[in-house]
DRENMI-446709 format. One record per atom (N, C-alpha, C): residue number from 1; y, z, x; residue in three letters. Coordinates in nm, 2 decimals. Example, Ala and Ser with C-alpha at 12.3 -4.5 7.8 and 13.67 -1.06 7.14 Angstrom:
2
R	resi	y	z	x	resn
R	1	-0.57	0.78	1.32	ALA
R	1	-0.45	0.78	1.23	ALA
R	1	-0.33	0.78	1.32	ALA
R	2	-0.22	0.71	1.28	SER
R	2	-0.11	0.71	1.37	SER
R	2	0.00	0.79	1.29	SER
END
This chain:
220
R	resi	y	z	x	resn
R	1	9.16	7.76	4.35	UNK
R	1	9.23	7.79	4.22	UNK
R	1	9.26	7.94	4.21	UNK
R	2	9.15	7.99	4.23	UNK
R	2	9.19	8.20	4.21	UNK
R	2	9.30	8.22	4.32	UNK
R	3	9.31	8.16	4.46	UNK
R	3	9.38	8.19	4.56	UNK
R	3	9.52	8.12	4.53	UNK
R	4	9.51	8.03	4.42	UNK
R	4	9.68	7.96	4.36	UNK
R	4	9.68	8.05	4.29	UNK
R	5	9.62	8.15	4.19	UNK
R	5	9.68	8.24	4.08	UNK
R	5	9.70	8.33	4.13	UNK
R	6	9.64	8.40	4.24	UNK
R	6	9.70	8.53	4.33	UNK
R	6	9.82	8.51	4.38	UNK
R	7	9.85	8.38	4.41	UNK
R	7	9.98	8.39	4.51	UNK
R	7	10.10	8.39	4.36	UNK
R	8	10.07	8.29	4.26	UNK
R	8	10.17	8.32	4.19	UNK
R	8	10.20	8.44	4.11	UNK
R	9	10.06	8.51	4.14	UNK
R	9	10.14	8.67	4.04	UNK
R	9	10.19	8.71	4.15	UNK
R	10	10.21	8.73	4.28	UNK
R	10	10.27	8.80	4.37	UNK
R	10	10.42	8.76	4.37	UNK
R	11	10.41	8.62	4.36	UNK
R	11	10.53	8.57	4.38	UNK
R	11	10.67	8.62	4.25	UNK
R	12	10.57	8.61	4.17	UNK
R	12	10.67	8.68	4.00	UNK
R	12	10.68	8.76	4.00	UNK
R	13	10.60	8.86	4.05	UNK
R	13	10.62	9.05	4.10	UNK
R	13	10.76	9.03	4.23	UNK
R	14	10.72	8.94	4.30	UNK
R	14	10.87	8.94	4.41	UNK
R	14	11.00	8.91	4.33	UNK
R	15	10.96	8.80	4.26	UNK
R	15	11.11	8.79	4.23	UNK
R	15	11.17	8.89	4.10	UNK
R	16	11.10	8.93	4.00	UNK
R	16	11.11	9.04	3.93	UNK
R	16	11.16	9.20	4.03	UNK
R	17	11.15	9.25	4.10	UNK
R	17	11.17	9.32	4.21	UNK
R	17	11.28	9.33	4.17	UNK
R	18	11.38	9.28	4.25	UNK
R	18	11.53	9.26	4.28	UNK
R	18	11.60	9.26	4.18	UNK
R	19	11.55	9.19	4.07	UNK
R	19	11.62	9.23	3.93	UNK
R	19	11.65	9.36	3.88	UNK
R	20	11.50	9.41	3.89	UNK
R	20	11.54	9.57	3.81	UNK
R	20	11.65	9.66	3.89	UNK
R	21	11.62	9.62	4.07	UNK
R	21	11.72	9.69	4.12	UNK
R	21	11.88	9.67	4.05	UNK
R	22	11.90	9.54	4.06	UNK
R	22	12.03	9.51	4.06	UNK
R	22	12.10	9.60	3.93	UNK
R	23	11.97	9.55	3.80	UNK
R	23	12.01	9.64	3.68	UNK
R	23	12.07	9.78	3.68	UNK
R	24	12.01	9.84	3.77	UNK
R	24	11.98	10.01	3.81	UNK
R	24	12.16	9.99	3.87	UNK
R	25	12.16	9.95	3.96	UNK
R	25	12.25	9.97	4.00	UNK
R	25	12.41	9.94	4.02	UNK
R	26	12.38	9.81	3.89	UNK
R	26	12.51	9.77	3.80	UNK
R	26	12.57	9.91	3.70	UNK
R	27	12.41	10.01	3.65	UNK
R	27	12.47	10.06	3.59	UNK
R	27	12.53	10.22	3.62	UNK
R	28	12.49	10.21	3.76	UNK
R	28	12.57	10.32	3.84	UNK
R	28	12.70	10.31	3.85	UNK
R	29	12.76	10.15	3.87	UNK
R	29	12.87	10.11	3.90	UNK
R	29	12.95	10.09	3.77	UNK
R	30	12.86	10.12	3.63	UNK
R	30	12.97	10.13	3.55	UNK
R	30	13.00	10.25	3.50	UNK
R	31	12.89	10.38	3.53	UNK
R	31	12.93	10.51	3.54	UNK
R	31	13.06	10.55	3.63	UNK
R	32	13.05	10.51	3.78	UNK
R	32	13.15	10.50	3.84	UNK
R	32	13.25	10.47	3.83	UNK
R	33	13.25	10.35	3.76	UNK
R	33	13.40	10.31	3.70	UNK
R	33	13.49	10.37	3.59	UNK
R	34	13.43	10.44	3.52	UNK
R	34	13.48	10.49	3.45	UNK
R	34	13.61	10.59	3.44	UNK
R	35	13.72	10.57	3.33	UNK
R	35	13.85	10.61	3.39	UNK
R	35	13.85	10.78	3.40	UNK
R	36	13.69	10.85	3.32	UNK
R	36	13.70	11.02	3.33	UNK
R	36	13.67	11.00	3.46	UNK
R	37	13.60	10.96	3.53	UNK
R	37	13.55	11.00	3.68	UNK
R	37	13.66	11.01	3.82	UNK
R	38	13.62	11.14	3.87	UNK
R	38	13.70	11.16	3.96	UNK
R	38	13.60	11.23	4.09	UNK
R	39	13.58	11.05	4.18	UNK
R	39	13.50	11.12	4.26	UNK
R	39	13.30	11.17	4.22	UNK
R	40	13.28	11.31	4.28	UNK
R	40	13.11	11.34	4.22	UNK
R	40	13.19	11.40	4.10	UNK
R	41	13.23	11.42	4.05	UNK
R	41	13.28	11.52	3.92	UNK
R	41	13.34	11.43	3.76	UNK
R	42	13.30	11.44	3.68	UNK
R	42	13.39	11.37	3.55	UNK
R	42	13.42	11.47	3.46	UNK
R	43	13.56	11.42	3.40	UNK
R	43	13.62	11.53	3.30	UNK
R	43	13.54	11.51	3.14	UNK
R	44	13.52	11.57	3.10	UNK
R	44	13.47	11.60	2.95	UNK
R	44	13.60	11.69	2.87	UNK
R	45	13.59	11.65	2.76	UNK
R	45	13.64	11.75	2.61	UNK
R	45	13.58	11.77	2.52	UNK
R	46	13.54	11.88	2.52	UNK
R	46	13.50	11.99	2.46	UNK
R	46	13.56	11.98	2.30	UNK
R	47	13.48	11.98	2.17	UNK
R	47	13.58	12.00	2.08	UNK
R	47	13.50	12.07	1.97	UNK
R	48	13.33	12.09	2.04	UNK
R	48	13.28	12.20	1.88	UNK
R	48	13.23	12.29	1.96	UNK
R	49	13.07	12.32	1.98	UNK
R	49	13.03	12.46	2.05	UNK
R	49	13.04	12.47	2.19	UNK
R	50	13.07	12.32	2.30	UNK
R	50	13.11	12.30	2.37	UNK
R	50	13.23	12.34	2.39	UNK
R	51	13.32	12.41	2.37	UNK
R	51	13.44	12.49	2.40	UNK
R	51	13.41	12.66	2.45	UNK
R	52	13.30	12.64	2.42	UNK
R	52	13.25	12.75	2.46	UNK
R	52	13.16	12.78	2.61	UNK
R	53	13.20	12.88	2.70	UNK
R	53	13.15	12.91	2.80	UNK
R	53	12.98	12.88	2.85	UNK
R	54	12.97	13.02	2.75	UNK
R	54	12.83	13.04	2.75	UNK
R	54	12.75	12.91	2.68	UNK
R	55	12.77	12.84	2.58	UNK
R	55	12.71	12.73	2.53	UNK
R	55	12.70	12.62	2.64	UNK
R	56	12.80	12.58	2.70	UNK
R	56	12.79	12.48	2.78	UNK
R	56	12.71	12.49	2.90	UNK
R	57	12.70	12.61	2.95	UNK
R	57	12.67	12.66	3.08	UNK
R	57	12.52	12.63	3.04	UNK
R	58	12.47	12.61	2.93	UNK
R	58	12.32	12.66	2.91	UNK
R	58	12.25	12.48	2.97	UNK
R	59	12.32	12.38	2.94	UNK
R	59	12.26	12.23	3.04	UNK
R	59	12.31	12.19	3.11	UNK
R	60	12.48	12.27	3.16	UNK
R	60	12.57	12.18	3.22	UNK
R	60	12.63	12.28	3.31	UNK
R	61	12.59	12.38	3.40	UNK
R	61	12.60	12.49	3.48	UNK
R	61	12.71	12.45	3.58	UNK
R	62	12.71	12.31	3.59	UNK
R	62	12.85	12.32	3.69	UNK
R	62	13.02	12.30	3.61	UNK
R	63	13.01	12.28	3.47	UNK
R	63	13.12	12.29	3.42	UNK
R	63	13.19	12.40	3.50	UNK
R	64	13.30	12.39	3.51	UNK
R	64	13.43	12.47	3.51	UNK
R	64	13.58	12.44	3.40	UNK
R	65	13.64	12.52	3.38	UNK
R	65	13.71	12.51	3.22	UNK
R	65	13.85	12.45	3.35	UNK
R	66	13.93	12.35	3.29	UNK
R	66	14.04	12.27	3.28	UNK
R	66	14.15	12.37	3.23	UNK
R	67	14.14	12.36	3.11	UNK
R	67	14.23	12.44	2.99	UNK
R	67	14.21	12.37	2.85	UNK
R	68	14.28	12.40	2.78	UNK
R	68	14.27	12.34	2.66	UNK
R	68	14.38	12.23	2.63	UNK
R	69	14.31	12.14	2.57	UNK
R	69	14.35	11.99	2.58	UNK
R	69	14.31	11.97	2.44	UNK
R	70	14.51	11.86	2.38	UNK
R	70	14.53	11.83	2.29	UNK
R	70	14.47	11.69	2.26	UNK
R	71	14.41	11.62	2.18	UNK
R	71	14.37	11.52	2.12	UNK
R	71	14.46	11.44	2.01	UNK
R	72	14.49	11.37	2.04	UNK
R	72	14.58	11.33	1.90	UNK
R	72	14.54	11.17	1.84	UNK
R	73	14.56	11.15	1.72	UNK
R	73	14.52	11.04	1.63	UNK
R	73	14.33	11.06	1.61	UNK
R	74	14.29	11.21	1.60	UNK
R	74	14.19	11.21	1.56	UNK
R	74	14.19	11.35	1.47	UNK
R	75	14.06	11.33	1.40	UNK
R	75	14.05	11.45	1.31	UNK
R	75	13.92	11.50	1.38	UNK
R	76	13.90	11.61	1.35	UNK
R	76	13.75	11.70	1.36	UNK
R	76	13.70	11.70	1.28	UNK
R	77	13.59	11.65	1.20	UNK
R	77	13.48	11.67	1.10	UNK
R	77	13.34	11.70	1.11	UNK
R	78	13.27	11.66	1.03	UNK
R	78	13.13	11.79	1.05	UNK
R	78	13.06	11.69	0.91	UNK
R	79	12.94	11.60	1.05	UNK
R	79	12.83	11.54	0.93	UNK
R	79	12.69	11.58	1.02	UNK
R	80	12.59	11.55	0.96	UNK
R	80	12.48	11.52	1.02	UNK
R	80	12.41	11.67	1.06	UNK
R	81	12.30	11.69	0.97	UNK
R	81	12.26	11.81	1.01	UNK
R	81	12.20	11.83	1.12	UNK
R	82	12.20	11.93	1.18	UNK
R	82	12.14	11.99	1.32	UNK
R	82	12.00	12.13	1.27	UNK
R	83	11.90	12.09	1.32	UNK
R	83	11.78	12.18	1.25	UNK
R	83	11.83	12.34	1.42	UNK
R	84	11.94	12.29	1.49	UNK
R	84	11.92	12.37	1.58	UNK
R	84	11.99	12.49	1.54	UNK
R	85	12.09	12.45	1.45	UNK
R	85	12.20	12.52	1.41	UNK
R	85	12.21	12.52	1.27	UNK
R	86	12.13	12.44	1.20	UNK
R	86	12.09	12.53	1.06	UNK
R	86	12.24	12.47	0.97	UNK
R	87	12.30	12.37	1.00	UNK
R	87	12.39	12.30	0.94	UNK
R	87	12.45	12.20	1.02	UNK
R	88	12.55	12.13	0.98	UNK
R	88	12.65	12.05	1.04	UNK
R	88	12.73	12.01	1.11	UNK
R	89	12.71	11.93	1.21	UNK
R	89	12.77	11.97	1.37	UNK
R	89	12.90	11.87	1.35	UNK
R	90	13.00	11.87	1.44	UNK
R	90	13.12	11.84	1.44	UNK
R	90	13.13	11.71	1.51	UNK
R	91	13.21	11.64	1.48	UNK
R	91	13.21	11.46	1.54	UNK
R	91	13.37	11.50	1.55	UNK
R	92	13.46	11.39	1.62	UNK
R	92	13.56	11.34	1.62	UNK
R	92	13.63	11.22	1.54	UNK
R	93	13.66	11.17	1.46	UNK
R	93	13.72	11.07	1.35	UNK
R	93	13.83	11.01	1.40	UNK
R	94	13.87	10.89	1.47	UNK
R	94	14.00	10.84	1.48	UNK
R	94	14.07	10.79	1.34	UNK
R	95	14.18	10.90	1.31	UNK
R	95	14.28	10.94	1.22	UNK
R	95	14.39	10.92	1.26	UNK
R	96	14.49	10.83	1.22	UNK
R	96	14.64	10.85	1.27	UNK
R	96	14.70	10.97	1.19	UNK
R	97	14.77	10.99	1.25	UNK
R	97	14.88	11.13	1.23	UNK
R	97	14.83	11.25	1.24	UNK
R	98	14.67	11.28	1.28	UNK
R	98	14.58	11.40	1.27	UNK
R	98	14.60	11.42	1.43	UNK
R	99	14.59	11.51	1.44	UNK
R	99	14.54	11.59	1.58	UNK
R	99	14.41	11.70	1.60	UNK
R	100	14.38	11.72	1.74	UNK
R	100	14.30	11.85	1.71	UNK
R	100	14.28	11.87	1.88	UNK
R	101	14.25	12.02	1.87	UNK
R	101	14.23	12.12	1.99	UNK
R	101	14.11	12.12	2.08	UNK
R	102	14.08	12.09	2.16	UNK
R	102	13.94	12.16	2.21	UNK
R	102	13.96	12.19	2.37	UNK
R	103	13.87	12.13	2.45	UNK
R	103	13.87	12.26	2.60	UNK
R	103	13.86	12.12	2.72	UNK
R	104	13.91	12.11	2.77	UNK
R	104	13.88	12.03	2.91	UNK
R	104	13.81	12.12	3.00	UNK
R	105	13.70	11.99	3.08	UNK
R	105	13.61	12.07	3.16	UNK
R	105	13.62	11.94	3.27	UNK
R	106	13.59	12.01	3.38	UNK
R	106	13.56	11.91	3.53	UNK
R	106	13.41	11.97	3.56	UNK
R	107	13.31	11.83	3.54	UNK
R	107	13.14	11.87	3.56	UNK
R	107	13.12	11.78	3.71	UNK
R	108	13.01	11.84	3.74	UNK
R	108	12.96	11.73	3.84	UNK
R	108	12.88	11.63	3.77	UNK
R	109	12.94	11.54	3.84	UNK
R	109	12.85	11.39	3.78	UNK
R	109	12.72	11.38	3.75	UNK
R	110	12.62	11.47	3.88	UNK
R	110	12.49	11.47	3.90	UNK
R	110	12.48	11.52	3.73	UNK
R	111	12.54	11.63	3.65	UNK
R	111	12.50	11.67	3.51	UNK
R	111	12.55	11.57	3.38	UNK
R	112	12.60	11.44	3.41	UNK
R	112	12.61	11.33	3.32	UNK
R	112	12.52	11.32	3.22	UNK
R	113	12.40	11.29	3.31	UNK
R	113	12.27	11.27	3.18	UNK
R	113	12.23	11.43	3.11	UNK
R	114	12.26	11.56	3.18	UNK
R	114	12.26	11.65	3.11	UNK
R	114	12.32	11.69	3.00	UNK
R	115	12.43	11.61	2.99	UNK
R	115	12.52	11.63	2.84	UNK
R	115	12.49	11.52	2.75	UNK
R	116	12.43	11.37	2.85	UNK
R	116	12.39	11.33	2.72	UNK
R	116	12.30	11.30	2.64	UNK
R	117	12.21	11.41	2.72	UNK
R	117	12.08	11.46	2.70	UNK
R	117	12.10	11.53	2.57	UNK
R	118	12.18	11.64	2.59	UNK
R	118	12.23	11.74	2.47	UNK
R	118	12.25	11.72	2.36	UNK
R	119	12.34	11.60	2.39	UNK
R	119	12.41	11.54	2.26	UNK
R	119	12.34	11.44	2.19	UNK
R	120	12.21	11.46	2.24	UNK
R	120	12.09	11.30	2.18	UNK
R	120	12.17	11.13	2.19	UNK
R	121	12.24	11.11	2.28	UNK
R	121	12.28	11.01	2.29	UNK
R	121	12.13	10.94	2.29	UNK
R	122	12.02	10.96	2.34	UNK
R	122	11.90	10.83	2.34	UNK
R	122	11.84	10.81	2.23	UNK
R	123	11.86	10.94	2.16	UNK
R	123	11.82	10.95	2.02	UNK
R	123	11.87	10.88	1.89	UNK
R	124	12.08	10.83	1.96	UNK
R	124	12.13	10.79	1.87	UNK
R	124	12.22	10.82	1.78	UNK
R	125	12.24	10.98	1.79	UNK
R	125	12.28	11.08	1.73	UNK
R	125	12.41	11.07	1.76	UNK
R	126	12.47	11.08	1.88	UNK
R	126	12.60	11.09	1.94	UNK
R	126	12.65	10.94	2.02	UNK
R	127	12.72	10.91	2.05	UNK
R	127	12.71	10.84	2.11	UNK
R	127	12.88	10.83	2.25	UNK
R	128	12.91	10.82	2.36	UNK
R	128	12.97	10.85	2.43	UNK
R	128	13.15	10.78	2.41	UNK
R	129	13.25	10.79	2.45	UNK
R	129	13.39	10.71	2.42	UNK
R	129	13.48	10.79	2.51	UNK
R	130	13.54	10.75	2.58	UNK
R	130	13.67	10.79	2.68	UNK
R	130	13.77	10.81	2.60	UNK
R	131	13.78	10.94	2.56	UNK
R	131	13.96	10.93	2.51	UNK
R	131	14.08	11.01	2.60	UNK
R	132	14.18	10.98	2.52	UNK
R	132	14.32	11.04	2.62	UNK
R	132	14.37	11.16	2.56	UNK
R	133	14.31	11.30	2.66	UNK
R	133	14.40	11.40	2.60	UNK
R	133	14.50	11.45	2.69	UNK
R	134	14.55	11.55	2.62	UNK
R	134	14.73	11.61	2.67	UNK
R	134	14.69	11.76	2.67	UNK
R	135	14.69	11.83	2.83	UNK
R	135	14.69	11.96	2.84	UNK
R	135	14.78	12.00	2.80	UNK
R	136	14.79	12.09	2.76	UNK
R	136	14.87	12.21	2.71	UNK
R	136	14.96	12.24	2.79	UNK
R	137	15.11	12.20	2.72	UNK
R	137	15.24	12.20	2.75	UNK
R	137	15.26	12.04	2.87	UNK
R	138	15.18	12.00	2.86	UNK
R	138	15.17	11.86	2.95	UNK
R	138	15.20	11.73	2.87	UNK
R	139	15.30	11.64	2.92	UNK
R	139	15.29	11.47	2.81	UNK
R	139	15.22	11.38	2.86	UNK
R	140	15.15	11.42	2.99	UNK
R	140	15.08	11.31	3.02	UNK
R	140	14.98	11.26	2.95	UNK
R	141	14.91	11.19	2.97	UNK
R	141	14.74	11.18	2.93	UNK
R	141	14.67	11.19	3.03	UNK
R	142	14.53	11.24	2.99	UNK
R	142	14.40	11.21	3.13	UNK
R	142	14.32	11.19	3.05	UNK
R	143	14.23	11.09	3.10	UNK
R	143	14.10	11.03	3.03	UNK
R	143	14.01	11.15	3.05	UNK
R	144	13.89	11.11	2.95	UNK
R	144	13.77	11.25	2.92	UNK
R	144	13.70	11.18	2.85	UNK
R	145	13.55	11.23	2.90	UNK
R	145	13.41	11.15	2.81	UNK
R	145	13.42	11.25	2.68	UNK
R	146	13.42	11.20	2.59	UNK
R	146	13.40	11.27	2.43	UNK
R	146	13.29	11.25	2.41	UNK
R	147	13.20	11.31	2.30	UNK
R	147	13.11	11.17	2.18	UNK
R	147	13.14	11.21	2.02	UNK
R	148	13.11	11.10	2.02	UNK
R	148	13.15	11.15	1.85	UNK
R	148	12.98	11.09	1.78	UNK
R	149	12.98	11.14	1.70	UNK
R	149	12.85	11.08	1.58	UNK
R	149	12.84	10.93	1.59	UNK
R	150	12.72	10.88	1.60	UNK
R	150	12.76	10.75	1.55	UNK
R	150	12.73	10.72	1.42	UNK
R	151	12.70	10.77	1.31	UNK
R	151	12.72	10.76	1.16	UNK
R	151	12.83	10.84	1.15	UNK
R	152	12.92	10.85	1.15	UNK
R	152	13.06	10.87	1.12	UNK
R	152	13.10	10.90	0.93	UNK
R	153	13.15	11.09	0.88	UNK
R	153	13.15	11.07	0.76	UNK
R	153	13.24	10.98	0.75	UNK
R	154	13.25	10.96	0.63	UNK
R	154	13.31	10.77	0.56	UNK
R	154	13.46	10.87	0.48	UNK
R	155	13.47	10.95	0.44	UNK
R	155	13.60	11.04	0.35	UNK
R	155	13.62	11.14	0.47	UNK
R	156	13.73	11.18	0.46	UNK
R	156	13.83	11.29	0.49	UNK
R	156	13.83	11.42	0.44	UNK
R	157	13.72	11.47	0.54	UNK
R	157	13.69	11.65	0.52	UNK
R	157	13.81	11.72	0.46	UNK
R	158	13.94	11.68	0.46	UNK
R	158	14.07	11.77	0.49	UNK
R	158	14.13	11.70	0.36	UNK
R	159	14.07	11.59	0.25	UNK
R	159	14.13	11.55	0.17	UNK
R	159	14.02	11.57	0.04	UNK
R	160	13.95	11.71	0.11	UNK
R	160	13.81	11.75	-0.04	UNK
R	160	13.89	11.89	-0.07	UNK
R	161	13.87	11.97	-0.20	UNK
R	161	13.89	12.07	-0.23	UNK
R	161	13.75	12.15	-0.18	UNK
R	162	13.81	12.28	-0.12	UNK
R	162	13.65	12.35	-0.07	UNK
R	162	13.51	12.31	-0.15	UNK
R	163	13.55	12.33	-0.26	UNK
R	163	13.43	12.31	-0.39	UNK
R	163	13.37	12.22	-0.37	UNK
R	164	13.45	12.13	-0.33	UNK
R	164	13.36	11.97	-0.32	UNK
R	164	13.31	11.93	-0.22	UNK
R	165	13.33	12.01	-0.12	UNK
R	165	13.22	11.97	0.01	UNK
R	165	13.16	11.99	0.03	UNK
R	166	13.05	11.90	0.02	UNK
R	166	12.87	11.89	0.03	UNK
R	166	12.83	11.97	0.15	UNK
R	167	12.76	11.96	0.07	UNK
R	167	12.65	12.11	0.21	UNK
R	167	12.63	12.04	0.34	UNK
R	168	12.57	11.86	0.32	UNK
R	168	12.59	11.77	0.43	UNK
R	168	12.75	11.79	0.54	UNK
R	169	12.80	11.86	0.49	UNK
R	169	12.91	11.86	0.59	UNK
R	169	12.95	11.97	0.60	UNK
R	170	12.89	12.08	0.59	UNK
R	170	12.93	12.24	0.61	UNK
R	170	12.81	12.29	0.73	UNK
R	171	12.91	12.33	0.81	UNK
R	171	12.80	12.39	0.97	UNK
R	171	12.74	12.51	0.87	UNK
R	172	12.69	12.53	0.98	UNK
R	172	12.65	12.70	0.97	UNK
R	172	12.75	12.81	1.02	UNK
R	173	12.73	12.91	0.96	UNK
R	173	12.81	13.00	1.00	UNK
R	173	12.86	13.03	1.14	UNK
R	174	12.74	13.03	1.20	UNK
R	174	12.68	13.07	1.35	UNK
R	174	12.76	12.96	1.44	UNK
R	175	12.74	12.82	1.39	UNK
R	175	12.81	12.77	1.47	UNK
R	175	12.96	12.75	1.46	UNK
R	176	13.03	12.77	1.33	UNK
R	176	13.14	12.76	1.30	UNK
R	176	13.20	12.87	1.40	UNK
R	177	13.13	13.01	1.43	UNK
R	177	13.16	13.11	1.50	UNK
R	177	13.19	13.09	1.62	UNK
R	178	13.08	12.96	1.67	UNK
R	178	13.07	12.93	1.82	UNK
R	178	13.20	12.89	1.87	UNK
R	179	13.22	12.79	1.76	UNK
R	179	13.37	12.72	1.77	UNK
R	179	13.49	12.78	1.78	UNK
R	180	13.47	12.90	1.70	UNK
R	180	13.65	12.97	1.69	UNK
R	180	13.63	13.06	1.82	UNK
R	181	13.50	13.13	1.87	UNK
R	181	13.50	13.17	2.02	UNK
R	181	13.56	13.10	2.08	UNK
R	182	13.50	12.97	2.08	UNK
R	182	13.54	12.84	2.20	UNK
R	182	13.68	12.84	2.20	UNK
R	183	13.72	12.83	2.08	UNK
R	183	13.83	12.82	2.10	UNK
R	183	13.99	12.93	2.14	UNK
R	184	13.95	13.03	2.11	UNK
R	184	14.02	13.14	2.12	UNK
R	184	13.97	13.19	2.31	UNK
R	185	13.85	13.15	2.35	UNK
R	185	13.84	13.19	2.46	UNK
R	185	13.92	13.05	2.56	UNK
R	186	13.91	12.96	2.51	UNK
R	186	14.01	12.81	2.61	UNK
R	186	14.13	12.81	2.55	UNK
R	187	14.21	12.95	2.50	UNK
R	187	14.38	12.97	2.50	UNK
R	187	14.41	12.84	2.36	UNK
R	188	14.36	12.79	2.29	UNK
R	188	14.41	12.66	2.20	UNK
R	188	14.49	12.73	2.12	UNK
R	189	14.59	12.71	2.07	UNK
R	189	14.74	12.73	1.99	UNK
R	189	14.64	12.82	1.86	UNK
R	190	14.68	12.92	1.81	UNK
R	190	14.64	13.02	1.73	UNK
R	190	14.59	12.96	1.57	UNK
R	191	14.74	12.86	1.55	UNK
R	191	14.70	12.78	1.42	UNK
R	191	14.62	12.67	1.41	UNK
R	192	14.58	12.65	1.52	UNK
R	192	14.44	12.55	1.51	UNK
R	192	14.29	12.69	1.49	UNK
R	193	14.27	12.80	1.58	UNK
R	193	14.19	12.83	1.55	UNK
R	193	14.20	12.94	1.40	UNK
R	194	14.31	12.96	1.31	UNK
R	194	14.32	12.97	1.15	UNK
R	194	14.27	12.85	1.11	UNK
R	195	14.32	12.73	1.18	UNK
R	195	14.25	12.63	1.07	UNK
R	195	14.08	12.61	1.07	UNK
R	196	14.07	12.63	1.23	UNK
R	196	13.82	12.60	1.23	UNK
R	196	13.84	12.72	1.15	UNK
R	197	13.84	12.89	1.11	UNK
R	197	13.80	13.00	1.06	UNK
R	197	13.80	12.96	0.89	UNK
R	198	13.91	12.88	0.86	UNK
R	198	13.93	12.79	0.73	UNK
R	198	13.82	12.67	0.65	UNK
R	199	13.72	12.67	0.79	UNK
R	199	13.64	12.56	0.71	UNK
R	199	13.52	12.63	0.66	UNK
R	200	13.50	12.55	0.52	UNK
R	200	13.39	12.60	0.47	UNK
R	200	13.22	12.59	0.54	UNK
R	201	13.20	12.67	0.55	UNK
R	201	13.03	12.71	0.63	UNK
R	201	12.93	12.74	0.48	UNK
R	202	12.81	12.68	0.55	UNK
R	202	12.68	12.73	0.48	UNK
R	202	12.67	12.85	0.44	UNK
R	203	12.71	12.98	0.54	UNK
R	203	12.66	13.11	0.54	UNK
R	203	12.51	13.13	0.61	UNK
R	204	12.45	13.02	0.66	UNK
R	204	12.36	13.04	0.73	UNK
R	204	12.38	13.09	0.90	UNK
R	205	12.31	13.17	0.90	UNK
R	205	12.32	13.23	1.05	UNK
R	205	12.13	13.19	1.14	UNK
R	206	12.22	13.15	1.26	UNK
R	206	12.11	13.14	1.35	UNK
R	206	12.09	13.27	1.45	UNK
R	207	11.97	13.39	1.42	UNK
R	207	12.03	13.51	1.47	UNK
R	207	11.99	13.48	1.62	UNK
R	208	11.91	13.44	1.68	UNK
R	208	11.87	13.38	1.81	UNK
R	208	11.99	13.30	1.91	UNK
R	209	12.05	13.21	1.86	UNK
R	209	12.17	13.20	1.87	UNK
R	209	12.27	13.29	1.91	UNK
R	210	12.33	13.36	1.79	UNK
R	210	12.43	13.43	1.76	UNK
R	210	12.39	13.54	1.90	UNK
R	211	12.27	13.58	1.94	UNK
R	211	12.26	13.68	2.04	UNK
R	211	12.29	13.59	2.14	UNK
R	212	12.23	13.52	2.18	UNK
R	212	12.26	13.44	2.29	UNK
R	212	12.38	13.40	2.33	UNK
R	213	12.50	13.37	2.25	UNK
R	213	12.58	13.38	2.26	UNK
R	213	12.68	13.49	2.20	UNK
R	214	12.65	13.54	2.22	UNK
R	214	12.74	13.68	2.16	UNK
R	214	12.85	13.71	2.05	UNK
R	215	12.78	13.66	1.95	UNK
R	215	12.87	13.59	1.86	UNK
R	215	12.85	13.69	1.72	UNK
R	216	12.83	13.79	1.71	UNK
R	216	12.81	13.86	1.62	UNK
R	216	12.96	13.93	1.53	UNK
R	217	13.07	13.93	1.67	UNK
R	217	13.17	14.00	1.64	UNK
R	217	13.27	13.92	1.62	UNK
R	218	13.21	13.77	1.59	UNK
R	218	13.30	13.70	1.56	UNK
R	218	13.37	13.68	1.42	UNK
R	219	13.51	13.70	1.31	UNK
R	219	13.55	13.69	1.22	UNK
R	219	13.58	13.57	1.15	UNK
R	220	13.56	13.53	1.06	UNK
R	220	13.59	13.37	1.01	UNK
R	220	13.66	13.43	0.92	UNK
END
């Protein structure tokens, strides 16, 4: 009898085996499939502190900058407070007739789970979407892993009077700063970076931050 129940846990351990593999490795092959991937490397866009050099470099060391790439039928908004940044970090909203700026990057693959590490994708915070942006002065499209929020604000940042927008959706200074660096440093069209220096911020400064990224001399 004990020599029938050994053999049958062994046997449930065997056939259990092969499954997890298979799991593991279905989900390699839907990383791989994917339309950003080119090769060991995938394209990312960049569209809040991630437009920035020094920010990105800090979990994702093999980025290299693309250029700046247009997004269109989406807005940029700002919910969900961040304790890292002392306000409200920036999502993406599909919007018809909205557009917005941010930075194409080519990473190596191997730093996939490093961005979405960053973005608390396990946590639930962000969550991952392939969209189609348009380099600068270019009509094509090329696919790019984005994330946007997955609680998504529910109104239109761009249809509040300053007055009215809740502190829940006002970054911090610090990072709003990050942003117009980011942007001014990945070349994006001048009137987009008037329009991030235009949004209303907390006034809170992360000074830890701000050194680390060199953001002191930046003007809103």
């Amino acid at each position: 009898m004990h020599r029938k129940c050994l053999i049958g846990v062994v046997t449930c351990l065997f056939l259990a085996f092969p499954k997890a593999q298979s799991h593991s490795i279905r989900g390699a092959n839907a990383t791989l499939d994917l339309p950003e991937v080119r090769g060991d490397k995938f394209l990312y866009f960049g569209f809040g502190s991630n437009m920035l050099t020094k920010r990105i470099h800090i979990q994702n060391p093999t980025a290299v900058r693309v250029g700046p790439a247009l997004l269109p039928d989406y807005r940029l908004d700002f919910a969900f407070i961040s304790d890292r940044w002392n306000g409200a970090v920036a999502t993406i909203v599909p919007t018809q007739g909205y557009h917005l700026w941010g930075t194409l990057w080519e990473i190596d693959l191997s730093n996939l789970p490093d961005i979405d590490n960053q973005e608390g994708v396990d946590l639930g915070i962000y969550e991952p979407r392939t969209v189609y942006v348009q380099l600068r002065d270019e009509s094509k499209q090329t696919p790019a892993r984005a994330y946007l929020l997955t609680k998504q604000p529910e109104d239109n940042l761009y249809e509040l009077s300053k007055d009215s927008v809740p502190a829940s959706r006002q970054p911090s200074k610090t990072y709003l700063e990050c942003l117009v660096k980011g942007a001014v440093e990945s070349s994006v069209p001048e009137d987009y970076v008037r329009k991030l220096k235009g949004i209303k911020h907390n006034g809170q400064v992360v000074t830890k931050l701000e050194q680390k990224l060199e953001l002191q001399n930046i003007t809103l």
